[in-house]
N, C-alpha and C positions, 0 to 999 in steps of 0.2 A: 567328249561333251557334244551332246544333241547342238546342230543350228537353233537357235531359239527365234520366232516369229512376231514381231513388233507390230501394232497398229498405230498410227500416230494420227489423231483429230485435229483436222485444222492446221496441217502443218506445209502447205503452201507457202505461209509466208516466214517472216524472218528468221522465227526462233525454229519454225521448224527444217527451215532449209537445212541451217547449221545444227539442228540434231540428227536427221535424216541419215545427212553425208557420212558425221562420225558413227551413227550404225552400221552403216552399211561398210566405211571402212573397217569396222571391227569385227565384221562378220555375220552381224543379224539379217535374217531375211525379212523386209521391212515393205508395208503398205500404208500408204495415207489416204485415208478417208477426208476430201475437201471439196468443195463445191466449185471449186477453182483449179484446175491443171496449170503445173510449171515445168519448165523443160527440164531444169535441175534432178527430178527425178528420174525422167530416164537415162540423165546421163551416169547418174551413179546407183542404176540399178535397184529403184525402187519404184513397187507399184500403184501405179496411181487409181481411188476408187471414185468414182463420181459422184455425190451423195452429202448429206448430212445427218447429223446424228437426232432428227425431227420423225426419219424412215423409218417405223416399228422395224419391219418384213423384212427389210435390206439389211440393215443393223444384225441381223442375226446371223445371217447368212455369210457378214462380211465379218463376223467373230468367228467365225467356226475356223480350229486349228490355231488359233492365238494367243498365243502365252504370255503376253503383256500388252495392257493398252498404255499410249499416253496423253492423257487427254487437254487440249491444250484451244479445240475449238468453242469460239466467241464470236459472238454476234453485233457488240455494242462495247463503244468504249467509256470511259471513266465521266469524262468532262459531258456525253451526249444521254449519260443512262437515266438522269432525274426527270430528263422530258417525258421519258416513257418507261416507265417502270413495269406494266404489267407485259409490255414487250421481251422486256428483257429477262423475266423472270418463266415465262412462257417458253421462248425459245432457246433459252442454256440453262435455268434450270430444269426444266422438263424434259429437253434435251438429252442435259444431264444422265437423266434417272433413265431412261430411254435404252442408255448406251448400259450402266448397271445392271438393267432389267437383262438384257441379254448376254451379258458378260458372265451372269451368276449360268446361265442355262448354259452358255458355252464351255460352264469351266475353264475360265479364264485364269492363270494366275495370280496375275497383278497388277492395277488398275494405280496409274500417277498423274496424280492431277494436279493441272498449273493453277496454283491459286495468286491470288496480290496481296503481297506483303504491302504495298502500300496504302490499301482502301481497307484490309479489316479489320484491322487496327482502332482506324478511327484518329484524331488528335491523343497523341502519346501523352500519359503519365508518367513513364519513367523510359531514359534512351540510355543504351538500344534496349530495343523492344523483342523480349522472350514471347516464346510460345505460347506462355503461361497469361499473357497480357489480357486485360478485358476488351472485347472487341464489340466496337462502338459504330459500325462504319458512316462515314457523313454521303456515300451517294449508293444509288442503288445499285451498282456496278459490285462493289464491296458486298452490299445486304445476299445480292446475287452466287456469289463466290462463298461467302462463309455460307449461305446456305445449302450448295453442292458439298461441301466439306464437312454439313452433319451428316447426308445423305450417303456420303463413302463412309464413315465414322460408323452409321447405323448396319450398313450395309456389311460391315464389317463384320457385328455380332451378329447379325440376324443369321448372314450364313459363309460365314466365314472365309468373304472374299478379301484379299490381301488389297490394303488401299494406304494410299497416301497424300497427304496434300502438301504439295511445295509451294509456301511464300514467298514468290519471287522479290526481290529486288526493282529498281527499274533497270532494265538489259538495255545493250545498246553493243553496235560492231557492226560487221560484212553483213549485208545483205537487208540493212534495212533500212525502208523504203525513206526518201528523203525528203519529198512534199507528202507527208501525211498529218494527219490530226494527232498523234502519236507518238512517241517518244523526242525530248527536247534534242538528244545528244546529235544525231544524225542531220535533222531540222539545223540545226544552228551551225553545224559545221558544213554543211553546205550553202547556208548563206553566207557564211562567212568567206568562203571561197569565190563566190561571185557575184560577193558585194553586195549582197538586197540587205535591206531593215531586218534586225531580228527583234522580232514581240517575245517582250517579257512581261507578264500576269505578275502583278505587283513590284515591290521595291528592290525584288531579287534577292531577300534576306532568306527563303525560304530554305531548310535543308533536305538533300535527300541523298538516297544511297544508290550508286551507279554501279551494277554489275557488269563486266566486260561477257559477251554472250559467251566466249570459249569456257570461261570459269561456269557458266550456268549447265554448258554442255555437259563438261566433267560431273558436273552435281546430279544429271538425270542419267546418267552412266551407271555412274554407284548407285542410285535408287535402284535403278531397274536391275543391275545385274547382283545384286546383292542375295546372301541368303540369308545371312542376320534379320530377326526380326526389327523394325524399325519403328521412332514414331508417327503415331497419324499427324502430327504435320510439322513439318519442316521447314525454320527460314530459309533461303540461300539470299544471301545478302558479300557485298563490301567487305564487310568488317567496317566502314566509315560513311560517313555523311561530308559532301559540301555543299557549302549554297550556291544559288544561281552564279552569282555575281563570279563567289570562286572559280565557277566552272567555264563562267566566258573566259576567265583570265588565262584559263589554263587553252581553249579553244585558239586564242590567239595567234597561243603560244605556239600550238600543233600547225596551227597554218597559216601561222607568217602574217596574218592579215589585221586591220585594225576594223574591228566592227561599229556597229552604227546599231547600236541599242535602241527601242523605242520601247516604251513603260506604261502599262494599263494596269485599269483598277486592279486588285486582287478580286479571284476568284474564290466566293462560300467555300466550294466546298476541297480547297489545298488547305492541308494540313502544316503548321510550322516548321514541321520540322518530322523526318521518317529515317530511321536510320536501325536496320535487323540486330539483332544478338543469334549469332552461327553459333554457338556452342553447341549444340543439338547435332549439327549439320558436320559439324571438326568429329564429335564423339561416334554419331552412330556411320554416317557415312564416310569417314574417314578423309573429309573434305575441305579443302579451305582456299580461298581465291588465291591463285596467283599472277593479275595482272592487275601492274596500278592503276588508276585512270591517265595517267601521265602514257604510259604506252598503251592503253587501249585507246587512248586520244586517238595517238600518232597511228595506230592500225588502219581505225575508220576512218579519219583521212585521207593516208594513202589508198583506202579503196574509195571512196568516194569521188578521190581523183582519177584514177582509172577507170571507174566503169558508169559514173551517173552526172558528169561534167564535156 
């Protein structure tokens, strides 16, 4: 079997460190197109591109010979996207199409895009939430994602490039970042270990579904190396939802510590309650999580304590 040559957008930071690594330990000869250099790449033998997927001319040039993209660059997050919407739709969907545009002329074969299982959805009708769901999204983060997701969809028939959209979960584990605007799990477990206030947006009854980032790994593994046809889009999710509250308790638990809650209004656009239905993801990719949150707790923990304390 041919080496096969991976592009990965955007994958400087967390989720792509820990895809990266496990391509490269599996054998793919792998390059990241990011705007942002990390050392992590050349430690494990991955090429680093300087760029964004904004660059027509460069874009093309940095497909040529590449047999799968994964596309995972973003510009804007959930809670900051309603301020500016035509920002965001400007530079990742257009983006987007950009990276498509030249994917089709490079003969690429398979194009995986990170989408959010938990914006395009929208407030659930029925939990867990199938693929089949009607999708409502409450901010333009969402509107954003489901709209690169017709664009792979269309792109599909028009000329018969291999695409797919994974709805992720919310990810959390090694390597990500710990004071950021972005993910609760990492945020609170480091407050929790030296003691600050943790901000919680509402009464903490909210639910949602916490995927361990190793489980999300395995999930873009099977996509990518698959030769079963697949569908266009794919939860990766849990298997469960818990709410805030639940999840401090369990944070605690991982690090010993007694935290110091502080409680703000809720936020428009948090949904009640987001929790995937994998059956798609179990059937076609032959996938299913296996770390609980109880030891993906206890993981990012123990790295948190080692490398960001």
């Amino acid at each position: 079997m041919m080496q096969q040559t991976v592009l990965v957008t955007g994958g400087s930071g967390f989720l792509g460190q820990n895809i990266i690594r496990r391509l490269t330990g599996e054998g793919y000869s792998v390059s990241c197109l990011d705007r942002y250099e990390a050392p992590f790449l050349e430690e494990c033998g991955a090429k680093f591109i300087s760029g964004d997927i904004s660059e027509v001319k460069h874009l093309e040039g940095v497909l040529e010979g590449v047999d799968a993209v994964i596309h995972m660059a973003c510009t804007i997050l959930p809670q900051m996207s309603n301020s500016d919407p035509l920002f965001d739709v400007v530079t990742n969907v257009g983006g987007s199409l950009h990276l498509l545009d030249a994917a089709v002329k490079n003969k690429v074969k398979k194009v995986i895009f990170f989408s959010s299982g938990g914006t395009v959805y929208g407030v659930p009708r029925q939990v867990p939430i199938p693929e089949t769901h009607p999708t409502n999204p409450t901010c333009s983060y969402g509107i954003s994602k489901l709209m690169v997701e017709k664009y792979l969809r269309l792109y599909r028939e028009l000329y018969g490039l291999n695409t797919c959209s994974l709805r992720l979960a919310n990810p959390y584990g090694p390597y990500q970042r710990v004071k950021s605007a972005q993910g609760a799990i990492p945020v609170f477990c480091y407050k929790a270990l030296t003691g600050e206030p943790i901000e919680i947006w509402g009464d903490g009854s909210v639910r949602r579904d916490f995927i361990y980032v190793g489980d999300v790994v395995s999930a873009v593994l099977k996509a990518v190396g698959t030769e079963e046809e697949i569908p266009q889009e794919i939860n990766i999710g849990s298997g469960q939802a818990v709410s805030i509250r639940e999840l401090l308790a369990f944070i605690a638990e991982a690090t010993g510590k007694e935290l110091d809650c502080r409680y703000k209004p809720a936020r428009a656009f948090d949904v009640p309650v987001s929790m995937l239905d994998i059956t798609l993801a179990e059937k076609y990719l032959h996938w299913k999580p296996e770390t609980s949150l109880a030891d993906g707790l206890r993981k990012t923990v123990e790295y948190i304590r080692q490398n960001c304390i």
